[in-house]
PDB file of N, CA, C and O in Angstrom, chain B, residues numbered from 101:
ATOM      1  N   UNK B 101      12.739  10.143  -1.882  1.00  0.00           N
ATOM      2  CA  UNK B 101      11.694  10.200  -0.859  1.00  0.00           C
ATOM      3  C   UNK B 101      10.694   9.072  -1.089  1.00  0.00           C
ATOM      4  O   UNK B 101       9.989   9.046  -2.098  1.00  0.00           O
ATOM      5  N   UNK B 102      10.634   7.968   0.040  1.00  0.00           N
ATOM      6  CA  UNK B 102       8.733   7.481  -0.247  1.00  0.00           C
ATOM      7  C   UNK B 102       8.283   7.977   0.103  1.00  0.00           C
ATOM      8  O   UNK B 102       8.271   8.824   0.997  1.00  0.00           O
ATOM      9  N   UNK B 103       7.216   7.134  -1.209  1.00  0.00           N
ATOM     10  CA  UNK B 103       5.776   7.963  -1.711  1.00  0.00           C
ATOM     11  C   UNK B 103       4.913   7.117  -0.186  1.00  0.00           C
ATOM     12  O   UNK B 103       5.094   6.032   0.366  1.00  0.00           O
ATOM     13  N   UNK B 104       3.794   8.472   0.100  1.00  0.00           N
ATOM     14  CA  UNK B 104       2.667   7.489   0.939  1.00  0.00           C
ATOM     15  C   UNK B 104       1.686   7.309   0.282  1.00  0.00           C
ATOM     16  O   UNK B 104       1.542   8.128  -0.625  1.00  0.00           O
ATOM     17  N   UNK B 105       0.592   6.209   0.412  1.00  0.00           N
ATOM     18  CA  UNK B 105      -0.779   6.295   0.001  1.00  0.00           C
ATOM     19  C   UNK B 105      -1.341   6.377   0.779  1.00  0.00           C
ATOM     20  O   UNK B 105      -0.668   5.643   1.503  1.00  0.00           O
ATOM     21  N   UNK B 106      -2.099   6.666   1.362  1.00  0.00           N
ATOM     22  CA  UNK B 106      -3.165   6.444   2.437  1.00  0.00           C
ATOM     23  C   UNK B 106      -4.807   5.755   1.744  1.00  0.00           C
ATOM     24  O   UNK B 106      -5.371   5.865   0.656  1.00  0.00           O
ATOM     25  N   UNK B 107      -5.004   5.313   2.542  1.00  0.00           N
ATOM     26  CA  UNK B 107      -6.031   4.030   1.856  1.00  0.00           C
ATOM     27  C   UNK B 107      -7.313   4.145   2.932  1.00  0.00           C
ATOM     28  O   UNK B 107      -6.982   3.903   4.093  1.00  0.00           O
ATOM     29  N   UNK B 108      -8.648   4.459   2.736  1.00  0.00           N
ATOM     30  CA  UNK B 108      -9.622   4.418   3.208  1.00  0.00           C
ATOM     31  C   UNK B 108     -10.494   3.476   3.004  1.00  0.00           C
ATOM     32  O   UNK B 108     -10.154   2.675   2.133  1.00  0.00           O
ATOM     33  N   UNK B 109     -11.893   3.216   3.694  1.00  0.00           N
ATOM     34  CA  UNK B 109     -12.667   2.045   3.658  1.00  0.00           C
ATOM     35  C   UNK B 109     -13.059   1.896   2.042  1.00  0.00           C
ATOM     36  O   UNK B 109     -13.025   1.001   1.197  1.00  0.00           O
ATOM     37  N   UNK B 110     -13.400   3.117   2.101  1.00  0.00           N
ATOM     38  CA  UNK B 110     -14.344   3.915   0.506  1.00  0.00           C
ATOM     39  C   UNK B 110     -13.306   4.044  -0.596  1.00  0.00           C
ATOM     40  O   UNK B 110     -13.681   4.444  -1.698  1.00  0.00           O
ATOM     41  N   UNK B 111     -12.072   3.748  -0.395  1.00  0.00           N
ATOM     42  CA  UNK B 111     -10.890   3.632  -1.705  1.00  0.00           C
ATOM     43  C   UNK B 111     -11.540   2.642  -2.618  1.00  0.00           C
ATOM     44  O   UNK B 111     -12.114   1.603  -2.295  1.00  0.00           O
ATOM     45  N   UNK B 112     -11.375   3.080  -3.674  1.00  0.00           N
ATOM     46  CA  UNK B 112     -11.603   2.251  -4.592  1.00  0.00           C
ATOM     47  C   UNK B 112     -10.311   1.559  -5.175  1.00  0.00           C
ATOM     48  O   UNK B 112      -9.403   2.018  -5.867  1.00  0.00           O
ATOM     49  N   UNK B 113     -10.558   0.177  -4.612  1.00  0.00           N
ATOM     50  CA  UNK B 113      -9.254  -1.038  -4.765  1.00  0.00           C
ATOM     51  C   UNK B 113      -8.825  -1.037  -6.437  1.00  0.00           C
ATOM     52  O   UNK B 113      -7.686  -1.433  -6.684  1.00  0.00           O
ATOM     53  N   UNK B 114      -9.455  -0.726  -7.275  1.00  0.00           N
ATOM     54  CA  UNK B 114      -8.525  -1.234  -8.366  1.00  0.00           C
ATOM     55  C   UNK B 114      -7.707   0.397  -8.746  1.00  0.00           C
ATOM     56  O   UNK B 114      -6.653   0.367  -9.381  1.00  0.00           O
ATOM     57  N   UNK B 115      -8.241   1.619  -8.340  1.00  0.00           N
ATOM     58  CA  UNK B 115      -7.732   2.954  -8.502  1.00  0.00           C
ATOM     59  C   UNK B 115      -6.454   2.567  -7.798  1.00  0.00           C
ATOM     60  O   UNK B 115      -5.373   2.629  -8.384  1.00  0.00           O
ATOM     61  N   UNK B 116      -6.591   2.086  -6.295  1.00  0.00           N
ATOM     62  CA  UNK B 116      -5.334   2.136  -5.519  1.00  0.00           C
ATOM     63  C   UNK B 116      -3.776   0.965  -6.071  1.00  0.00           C
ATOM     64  O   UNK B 116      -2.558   1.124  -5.987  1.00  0.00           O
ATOM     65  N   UNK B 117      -4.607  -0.099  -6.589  1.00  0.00           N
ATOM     66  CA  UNK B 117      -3.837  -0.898  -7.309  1.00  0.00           C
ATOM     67  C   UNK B 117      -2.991  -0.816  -8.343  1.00  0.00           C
ATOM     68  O   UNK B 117      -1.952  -1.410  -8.632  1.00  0.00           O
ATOM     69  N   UNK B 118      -3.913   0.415  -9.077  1.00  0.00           N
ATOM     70  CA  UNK B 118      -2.960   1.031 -10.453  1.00  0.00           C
ATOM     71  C   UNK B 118      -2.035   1.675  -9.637  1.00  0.00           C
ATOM     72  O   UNK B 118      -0.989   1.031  -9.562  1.00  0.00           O
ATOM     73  N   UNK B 119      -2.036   2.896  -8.882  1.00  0.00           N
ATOM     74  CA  UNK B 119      -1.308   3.590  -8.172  1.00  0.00           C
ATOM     75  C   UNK B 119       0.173   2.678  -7.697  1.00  0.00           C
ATOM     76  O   UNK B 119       1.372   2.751  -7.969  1.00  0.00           O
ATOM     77  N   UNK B 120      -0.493   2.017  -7.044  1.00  0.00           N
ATOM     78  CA  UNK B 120       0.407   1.207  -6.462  1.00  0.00           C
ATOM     79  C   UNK B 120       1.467   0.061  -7.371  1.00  0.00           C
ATOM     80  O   UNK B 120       2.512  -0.436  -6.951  1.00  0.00           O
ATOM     81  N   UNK B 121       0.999  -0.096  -8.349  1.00  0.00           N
ATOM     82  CA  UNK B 121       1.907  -1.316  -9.446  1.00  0.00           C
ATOM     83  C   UNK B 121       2.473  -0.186 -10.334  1.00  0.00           C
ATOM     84  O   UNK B 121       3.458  -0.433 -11.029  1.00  0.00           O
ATOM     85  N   UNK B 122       1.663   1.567 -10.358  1.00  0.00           N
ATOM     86  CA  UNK B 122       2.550   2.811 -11.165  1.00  0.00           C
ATOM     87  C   UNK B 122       4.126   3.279 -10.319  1.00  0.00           C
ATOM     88  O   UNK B 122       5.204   3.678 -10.759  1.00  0.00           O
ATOM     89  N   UNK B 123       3.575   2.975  -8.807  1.00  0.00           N
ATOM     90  CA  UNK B 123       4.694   3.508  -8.322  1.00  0.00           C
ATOM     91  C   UNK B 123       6.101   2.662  -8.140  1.00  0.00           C
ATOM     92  O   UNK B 123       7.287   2.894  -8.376  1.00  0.00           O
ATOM     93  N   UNK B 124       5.478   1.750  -7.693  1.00  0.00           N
ATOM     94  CA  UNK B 124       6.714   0.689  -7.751  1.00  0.00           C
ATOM     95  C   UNK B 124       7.598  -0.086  -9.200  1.00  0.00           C
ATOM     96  O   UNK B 124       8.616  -0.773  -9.295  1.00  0.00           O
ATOM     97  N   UNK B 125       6.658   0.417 -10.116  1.00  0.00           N
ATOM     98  CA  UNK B 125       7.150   0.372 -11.220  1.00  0.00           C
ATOM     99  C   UNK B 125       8.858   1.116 -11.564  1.00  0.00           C
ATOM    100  O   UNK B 125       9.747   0.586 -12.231  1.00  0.00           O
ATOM    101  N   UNK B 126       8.901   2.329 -10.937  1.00  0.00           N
ATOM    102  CA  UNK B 126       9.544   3.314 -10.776  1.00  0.00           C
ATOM    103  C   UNK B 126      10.567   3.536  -9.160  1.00  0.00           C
ATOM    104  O   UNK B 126      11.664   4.069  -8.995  1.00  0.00           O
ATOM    105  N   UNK B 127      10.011   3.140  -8.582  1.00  0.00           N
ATOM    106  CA  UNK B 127      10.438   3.138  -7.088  1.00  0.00           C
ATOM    107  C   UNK B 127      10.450   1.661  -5.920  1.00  0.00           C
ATOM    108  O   UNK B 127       9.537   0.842  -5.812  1.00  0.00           O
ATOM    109  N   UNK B 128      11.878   1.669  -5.087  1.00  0.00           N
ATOM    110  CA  UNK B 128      11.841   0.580  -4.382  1.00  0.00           C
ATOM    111  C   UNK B 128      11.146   0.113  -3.586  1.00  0.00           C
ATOM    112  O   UNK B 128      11.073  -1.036  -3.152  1.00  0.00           O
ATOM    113  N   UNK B 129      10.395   1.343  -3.282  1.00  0.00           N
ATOM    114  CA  UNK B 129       9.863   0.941  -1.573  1.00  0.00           C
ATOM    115  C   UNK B 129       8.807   1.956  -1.952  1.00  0.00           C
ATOM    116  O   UNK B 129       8.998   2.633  -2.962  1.00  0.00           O
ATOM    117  N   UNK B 130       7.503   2.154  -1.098  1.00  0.00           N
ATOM    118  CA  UNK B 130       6.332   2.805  -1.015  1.00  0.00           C
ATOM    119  C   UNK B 130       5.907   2.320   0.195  1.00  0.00           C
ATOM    120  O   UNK B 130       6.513   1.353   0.657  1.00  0.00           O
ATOM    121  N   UNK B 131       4.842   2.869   0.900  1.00  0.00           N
ATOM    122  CA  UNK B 131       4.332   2.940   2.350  1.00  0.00           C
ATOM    123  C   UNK B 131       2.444   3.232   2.259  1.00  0.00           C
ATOM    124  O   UNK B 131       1.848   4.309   2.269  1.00  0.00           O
ATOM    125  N   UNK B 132       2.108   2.381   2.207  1.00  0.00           N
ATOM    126  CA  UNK B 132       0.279   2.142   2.286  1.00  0.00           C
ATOM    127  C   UNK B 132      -0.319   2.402   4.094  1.00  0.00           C
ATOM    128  O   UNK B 132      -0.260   1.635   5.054  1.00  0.00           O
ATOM    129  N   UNK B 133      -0.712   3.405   4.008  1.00  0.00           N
ATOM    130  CA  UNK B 133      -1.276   3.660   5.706  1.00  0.00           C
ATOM    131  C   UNK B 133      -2.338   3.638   5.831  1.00  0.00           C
ATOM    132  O   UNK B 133      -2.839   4.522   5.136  1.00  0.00           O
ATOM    133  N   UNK B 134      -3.200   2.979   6.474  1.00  0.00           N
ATOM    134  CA  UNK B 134      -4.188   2.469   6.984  1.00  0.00           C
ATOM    135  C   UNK B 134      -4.914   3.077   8.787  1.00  0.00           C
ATOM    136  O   UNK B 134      -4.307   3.152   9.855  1.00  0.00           O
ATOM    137  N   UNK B 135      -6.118   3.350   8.527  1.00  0.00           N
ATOM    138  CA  UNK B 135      -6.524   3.298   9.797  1.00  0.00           C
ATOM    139  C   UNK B 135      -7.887   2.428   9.607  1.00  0.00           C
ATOM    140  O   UNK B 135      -8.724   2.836   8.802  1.00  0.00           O
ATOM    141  N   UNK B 136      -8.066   1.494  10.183  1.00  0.00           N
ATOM    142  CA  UNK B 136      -9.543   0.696  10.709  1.00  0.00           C
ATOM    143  C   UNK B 136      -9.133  -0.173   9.911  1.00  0.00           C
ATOM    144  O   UNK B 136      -8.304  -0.078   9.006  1.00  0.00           O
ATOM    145  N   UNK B 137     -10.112  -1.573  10.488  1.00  0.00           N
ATOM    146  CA  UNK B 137      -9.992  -2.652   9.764  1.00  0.00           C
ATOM    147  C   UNK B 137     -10.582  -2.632   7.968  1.00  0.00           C
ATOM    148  O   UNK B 137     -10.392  -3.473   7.090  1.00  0.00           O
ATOM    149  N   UNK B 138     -11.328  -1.334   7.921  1.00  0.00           N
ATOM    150  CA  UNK B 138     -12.506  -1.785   6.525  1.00  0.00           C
ATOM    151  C   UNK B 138     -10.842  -1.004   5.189  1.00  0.00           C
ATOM    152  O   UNK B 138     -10.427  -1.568   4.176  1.00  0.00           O
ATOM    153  N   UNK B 139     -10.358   0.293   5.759  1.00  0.00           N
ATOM    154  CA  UNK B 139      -9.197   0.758   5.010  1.00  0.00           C
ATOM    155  C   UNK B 139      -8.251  -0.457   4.861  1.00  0.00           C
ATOM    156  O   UNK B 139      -7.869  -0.732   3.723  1.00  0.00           O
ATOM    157  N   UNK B 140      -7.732  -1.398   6.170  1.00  0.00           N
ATOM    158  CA  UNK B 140      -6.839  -2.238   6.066  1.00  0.00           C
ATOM    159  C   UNK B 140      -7.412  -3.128   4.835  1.00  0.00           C
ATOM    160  O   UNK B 140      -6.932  -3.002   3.708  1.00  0.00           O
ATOM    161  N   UNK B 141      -8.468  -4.036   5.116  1.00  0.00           N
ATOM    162  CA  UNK B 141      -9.463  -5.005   4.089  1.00  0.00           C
ATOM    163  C   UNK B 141      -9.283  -4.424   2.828  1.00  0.00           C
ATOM    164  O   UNK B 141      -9.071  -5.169   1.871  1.00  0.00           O
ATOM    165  N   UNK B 142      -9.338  -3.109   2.663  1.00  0.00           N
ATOM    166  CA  UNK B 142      -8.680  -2.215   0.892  1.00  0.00           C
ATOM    167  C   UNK B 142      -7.509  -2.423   0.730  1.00  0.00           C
ATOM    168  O   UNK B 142      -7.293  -2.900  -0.384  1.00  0.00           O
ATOM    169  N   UNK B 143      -6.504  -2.266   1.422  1.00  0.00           N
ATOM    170  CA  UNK B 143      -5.561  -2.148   1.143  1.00  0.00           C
ATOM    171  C   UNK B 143      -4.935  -2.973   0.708  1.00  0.00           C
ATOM    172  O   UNK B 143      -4.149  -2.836  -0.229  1.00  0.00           O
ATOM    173  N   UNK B 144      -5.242  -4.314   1.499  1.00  0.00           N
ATOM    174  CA  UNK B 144      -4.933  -5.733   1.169  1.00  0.00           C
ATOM    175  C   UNK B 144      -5.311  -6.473  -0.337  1.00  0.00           C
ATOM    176  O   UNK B 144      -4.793  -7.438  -0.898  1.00  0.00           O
ATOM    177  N   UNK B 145      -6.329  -5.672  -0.691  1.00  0.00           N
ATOM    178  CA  UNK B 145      -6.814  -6.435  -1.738  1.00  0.00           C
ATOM    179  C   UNK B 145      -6.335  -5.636  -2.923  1.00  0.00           C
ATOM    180  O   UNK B 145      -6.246  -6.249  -3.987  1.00  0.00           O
ATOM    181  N   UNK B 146      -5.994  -4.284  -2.897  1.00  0.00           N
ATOM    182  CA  UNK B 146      -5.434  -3.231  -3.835  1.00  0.00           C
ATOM    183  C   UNK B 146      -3.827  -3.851  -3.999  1.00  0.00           C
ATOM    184  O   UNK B 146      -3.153  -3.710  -5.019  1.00  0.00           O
ATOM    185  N   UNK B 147      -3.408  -4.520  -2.839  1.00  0.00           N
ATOM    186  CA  UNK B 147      -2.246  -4.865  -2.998  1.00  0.00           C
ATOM    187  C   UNK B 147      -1.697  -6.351  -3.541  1.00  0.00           C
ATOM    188  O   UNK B 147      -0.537  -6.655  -3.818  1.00  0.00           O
ATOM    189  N   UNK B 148      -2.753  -7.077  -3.598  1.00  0.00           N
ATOM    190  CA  UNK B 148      -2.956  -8.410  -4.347  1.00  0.00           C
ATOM    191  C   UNK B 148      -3.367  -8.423  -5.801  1.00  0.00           C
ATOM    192  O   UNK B 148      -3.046  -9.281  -6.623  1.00  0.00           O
ATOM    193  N   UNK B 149      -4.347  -7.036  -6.073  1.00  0.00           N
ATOM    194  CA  UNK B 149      -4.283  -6.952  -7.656  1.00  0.00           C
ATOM    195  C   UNK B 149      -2.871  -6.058  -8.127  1.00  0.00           C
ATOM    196  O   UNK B 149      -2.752  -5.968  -9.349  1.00  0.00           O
ATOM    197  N   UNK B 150      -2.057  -5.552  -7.508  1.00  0.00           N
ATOM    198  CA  UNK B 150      -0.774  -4.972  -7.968  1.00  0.00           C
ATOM    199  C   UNK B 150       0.075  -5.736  -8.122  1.00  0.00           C
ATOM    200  O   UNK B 150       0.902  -5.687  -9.032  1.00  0.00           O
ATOM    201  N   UNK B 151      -0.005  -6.780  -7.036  1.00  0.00           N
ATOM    202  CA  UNK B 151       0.851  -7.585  -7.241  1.00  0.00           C
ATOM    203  C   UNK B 151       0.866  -8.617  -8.970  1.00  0.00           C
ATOM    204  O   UNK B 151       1.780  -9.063  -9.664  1.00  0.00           O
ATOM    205  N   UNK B 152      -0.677  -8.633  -9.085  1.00  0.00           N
ATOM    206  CA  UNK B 152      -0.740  -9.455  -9.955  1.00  0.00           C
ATOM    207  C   UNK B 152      -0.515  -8.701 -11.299  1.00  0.00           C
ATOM    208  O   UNK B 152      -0.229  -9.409 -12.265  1.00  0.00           O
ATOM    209  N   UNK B 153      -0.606  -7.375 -11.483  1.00  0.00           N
ATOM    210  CA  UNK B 153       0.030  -6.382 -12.560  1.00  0.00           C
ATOM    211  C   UNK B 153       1.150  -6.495 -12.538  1.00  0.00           C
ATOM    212  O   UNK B 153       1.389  -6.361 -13.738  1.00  0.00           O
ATOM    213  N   UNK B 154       2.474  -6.711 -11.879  1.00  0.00           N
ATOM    214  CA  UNK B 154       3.472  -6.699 -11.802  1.00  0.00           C
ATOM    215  C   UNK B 154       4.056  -7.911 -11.824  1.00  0.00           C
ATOM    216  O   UNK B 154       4.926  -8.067 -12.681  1.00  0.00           O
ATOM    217  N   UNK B 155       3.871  -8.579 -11.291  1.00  0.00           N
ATOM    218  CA  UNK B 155       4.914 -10.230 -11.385  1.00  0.00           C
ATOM    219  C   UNK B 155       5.239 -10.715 -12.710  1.00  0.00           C
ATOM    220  O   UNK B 155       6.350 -11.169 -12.982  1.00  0.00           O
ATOM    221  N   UNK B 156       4.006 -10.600 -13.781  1.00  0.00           N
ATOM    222  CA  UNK B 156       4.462 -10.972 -15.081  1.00  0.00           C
ATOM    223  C   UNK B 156       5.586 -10.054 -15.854  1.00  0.00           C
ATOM    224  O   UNK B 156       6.108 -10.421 -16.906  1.00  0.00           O
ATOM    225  N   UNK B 157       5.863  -8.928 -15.259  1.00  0.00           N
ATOM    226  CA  UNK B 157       7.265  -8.046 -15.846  1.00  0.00           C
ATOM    227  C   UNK B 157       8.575  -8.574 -14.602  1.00  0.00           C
ATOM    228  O   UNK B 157       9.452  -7.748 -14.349  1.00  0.00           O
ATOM    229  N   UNK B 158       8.603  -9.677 -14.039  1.00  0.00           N
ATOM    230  CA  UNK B 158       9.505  -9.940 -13.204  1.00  0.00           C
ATOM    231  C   UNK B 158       9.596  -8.964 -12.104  1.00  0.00           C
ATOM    232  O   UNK B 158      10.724  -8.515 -11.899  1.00  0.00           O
ATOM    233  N   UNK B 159       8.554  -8.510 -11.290  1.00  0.00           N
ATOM    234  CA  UNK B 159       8.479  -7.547 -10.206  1.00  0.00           C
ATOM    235  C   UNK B 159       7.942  -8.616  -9.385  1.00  0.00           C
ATOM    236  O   UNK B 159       7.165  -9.484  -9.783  1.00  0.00           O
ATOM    237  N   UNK B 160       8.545  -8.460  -7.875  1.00  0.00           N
ATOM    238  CA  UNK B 160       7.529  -9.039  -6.735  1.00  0.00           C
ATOM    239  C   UNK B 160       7.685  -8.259  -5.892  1.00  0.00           C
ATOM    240  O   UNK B 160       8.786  -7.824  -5.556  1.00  0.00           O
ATOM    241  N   UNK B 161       6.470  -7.904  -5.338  1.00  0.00           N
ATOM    242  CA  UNK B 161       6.163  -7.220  -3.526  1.00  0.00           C
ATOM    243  C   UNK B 161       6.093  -7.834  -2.717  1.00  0.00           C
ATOM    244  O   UNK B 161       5.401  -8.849  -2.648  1.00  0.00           O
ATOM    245  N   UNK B 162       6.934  -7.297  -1.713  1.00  0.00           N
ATOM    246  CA  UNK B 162       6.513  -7.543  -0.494  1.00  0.00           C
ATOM    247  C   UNK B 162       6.430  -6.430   0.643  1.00  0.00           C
ATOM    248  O   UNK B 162       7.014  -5.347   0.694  1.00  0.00           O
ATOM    249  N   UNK B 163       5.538  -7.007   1.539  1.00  0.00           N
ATOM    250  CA  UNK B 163       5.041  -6.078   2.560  1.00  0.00           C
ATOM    251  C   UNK B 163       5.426  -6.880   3.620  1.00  0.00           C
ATOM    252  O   UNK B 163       5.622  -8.085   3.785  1.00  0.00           O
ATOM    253  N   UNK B 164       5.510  -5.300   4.679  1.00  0.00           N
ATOM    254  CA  UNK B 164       5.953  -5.064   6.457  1.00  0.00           C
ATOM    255  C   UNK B 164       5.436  -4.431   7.095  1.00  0.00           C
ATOM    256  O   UNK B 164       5.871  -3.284   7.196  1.00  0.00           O
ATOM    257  N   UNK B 165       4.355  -4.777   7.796  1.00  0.00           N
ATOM    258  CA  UNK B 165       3.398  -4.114   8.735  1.00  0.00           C
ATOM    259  C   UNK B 165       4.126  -3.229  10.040  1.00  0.00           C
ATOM    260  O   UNK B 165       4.986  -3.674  10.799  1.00  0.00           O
ATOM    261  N   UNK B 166       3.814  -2.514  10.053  1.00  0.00           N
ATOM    262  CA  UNK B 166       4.079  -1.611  11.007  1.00  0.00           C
ATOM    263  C   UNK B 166       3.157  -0.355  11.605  1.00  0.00           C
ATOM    264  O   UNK B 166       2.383   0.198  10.823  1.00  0.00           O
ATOM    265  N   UNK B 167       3.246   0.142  13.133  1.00  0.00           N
ATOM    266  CA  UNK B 167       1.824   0.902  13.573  1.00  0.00           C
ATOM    267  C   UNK B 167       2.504   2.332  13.713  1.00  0.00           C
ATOM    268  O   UNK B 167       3.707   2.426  13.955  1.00  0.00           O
ATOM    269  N   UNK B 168       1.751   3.347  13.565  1.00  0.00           N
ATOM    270  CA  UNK B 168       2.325   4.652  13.228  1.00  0.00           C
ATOM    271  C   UNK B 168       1.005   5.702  14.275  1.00  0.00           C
ATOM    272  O   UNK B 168      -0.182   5.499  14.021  1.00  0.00           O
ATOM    273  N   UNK B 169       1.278   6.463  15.076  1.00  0.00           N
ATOM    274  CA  UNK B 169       0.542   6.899  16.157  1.00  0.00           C
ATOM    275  C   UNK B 169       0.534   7.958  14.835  1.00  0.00           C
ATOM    276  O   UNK B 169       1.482   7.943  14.050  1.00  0.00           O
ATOM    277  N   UNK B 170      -0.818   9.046  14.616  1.00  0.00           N
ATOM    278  CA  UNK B 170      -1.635   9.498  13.376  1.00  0.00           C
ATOM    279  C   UNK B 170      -2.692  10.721  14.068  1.00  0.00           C
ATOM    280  O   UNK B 170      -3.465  10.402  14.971  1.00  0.00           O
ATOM    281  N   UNK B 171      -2.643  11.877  13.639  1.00  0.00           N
ATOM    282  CA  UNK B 171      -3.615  13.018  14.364  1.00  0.00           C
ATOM    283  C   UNK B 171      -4.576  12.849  13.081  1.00  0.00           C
ATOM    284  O   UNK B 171      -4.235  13.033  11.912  1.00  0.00           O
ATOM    285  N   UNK B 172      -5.926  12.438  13.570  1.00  0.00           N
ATOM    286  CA  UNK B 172      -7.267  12.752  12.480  1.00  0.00           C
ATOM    287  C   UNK B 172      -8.220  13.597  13.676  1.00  0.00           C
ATOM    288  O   UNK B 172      -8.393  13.378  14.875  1.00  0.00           O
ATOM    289  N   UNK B 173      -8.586  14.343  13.024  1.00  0.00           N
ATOM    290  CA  UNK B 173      -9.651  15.375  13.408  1.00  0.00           C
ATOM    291  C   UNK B 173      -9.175  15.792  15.075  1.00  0.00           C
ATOM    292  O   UNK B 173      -9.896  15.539  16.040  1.00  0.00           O
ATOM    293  N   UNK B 174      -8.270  16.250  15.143  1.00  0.00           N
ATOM    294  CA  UNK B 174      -7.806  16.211  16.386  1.00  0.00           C
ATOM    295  C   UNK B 174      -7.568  14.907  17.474  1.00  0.00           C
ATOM    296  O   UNK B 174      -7.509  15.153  18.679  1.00  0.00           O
ATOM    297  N   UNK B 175      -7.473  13.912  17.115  1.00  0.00           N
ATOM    298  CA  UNK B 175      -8.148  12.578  17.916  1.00  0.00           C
ATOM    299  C   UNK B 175      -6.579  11.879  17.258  1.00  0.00           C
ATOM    300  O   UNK B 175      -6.141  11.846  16.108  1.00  0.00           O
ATOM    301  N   UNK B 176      -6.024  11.373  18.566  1.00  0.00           N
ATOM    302  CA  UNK B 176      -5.023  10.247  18.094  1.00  0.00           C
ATOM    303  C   UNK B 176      -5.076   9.116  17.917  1.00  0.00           C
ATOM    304  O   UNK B 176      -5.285   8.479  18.949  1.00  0.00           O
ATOM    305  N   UNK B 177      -4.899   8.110  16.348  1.00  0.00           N
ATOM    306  CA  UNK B 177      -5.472   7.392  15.820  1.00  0.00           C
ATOM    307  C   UNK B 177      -4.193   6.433  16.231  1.00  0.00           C
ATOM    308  O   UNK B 177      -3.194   6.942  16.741  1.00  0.00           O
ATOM    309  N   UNK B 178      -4.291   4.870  15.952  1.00  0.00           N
ATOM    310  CA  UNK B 178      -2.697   4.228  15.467  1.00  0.00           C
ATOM    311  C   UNK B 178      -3.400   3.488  14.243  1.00  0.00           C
ATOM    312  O   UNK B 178      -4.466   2.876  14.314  1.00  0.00           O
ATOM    313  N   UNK B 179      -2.541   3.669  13.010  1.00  0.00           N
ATOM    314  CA  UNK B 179      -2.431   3.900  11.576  1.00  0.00           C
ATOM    315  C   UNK B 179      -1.522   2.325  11.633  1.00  0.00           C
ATOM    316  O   UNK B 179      -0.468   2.395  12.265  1.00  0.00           O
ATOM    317  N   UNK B 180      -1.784   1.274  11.168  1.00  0.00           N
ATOM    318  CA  UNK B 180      -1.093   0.549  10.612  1.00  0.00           C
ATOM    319  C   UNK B 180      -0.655   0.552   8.633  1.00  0.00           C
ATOM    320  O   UNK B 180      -1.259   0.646   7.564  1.00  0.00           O
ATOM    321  N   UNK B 181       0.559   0.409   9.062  1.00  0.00           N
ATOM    322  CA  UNK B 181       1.580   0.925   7.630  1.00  0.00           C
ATOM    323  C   UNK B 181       2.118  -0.277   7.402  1.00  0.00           C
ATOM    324  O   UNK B 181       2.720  -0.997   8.198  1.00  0.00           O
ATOM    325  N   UNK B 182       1.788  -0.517   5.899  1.00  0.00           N
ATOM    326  CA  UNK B 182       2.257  -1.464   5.106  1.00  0.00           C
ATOM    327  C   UNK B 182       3.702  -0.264   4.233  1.00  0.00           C
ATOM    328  O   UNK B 182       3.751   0.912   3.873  1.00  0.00           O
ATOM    329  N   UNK B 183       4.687  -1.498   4.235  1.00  0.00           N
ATOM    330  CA  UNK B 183       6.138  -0.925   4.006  1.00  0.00           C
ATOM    331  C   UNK B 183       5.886  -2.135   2.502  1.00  0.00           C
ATOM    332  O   UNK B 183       5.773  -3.359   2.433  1.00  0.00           O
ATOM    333  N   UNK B 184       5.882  -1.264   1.701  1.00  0.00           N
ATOM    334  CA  UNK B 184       6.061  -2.794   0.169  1.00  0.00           C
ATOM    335  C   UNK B 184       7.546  -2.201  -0.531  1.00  0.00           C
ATOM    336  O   UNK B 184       8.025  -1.096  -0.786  1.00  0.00           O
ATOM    337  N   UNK B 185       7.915  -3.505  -0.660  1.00  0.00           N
ATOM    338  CA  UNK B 185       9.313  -3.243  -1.453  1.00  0.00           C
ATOM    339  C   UNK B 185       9.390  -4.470  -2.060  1.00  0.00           C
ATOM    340  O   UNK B 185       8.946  -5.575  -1.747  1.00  0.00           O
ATOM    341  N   UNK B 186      10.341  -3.882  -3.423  1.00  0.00           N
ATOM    342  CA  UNK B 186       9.939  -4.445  -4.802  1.00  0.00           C
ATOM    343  C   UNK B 186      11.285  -5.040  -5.050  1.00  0.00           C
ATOM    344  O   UNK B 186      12.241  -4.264  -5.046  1.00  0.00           O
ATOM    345  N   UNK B 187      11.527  -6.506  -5.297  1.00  0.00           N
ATOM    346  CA  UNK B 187      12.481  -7.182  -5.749  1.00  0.00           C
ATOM    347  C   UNK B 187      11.847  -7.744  -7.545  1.00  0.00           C
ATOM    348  O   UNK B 187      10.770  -7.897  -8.121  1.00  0.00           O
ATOM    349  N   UNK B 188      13.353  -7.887  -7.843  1.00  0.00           N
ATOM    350  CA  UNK B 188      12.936  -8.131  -9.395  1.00  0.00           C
ATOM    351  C   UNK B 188      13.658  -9.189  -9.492  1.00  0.00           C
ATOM    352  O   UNK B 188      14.807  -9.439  -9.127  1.00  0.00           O
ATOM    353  N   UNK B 189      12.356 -10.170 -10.364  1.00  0.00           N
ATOM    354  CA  UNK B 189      12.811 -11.842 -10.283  1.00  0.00           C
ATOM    355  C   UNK B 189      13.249 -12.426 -11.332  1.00  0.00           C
ATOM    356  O   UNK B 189      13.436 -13.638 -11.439  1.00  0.00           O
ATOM    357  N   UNK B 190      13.446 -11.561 -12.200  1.00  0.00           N
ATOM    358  CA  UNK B 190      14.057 -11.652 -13.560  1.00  0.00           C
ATOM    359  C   UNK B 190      15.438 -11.166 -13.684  1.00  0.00           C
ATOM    360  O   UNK B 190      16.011 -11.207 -14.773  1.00  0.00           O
TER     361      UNK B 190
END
């Protein structure tokens, strides 16, 4: 099964970064979902310090944006989803 994260404005980027360089450590693919630009702006940057935890063990990410229609508080949101999958360069 992928794992989801969901990523808010108020995430704290280096919490989500560990998460994210723990899971792929272990797993091919993971899925980062996003709603608003300030969650996206986290996500991006949680995913640039993972990246940089990982490349020196021969791991690289990459990400695939994609929009995902999302029920918050009754209200239909569209959730852009980062798809990261992990090739090993070693």
């Amino acid at each position: 099964m992928i794992e989801l994260i969901k990523v808010s404005k108020n995430s704290n980027v280096n919490a989500v970064a560990g998460s994210i360089a723990s899971i792929m450590r272990g797993q091919n693919q993971l899925i980062v979902q996003t709603v608003g630009a300030g969650s996206l702006n986290q996500a991006i940057k949680a995913l640039a310090i993972a990246r940089g935890y990982l490349t020196p063990s021969g791991i690289e990410l990459y990400s695939y944006p994609s929009f995902k229609e999302v029920i918050i508080d009754k209200m239909t949101k569209t959730a852009i989803r980062l798809t990261i999958v992990k090739k090993l360069t070693k």
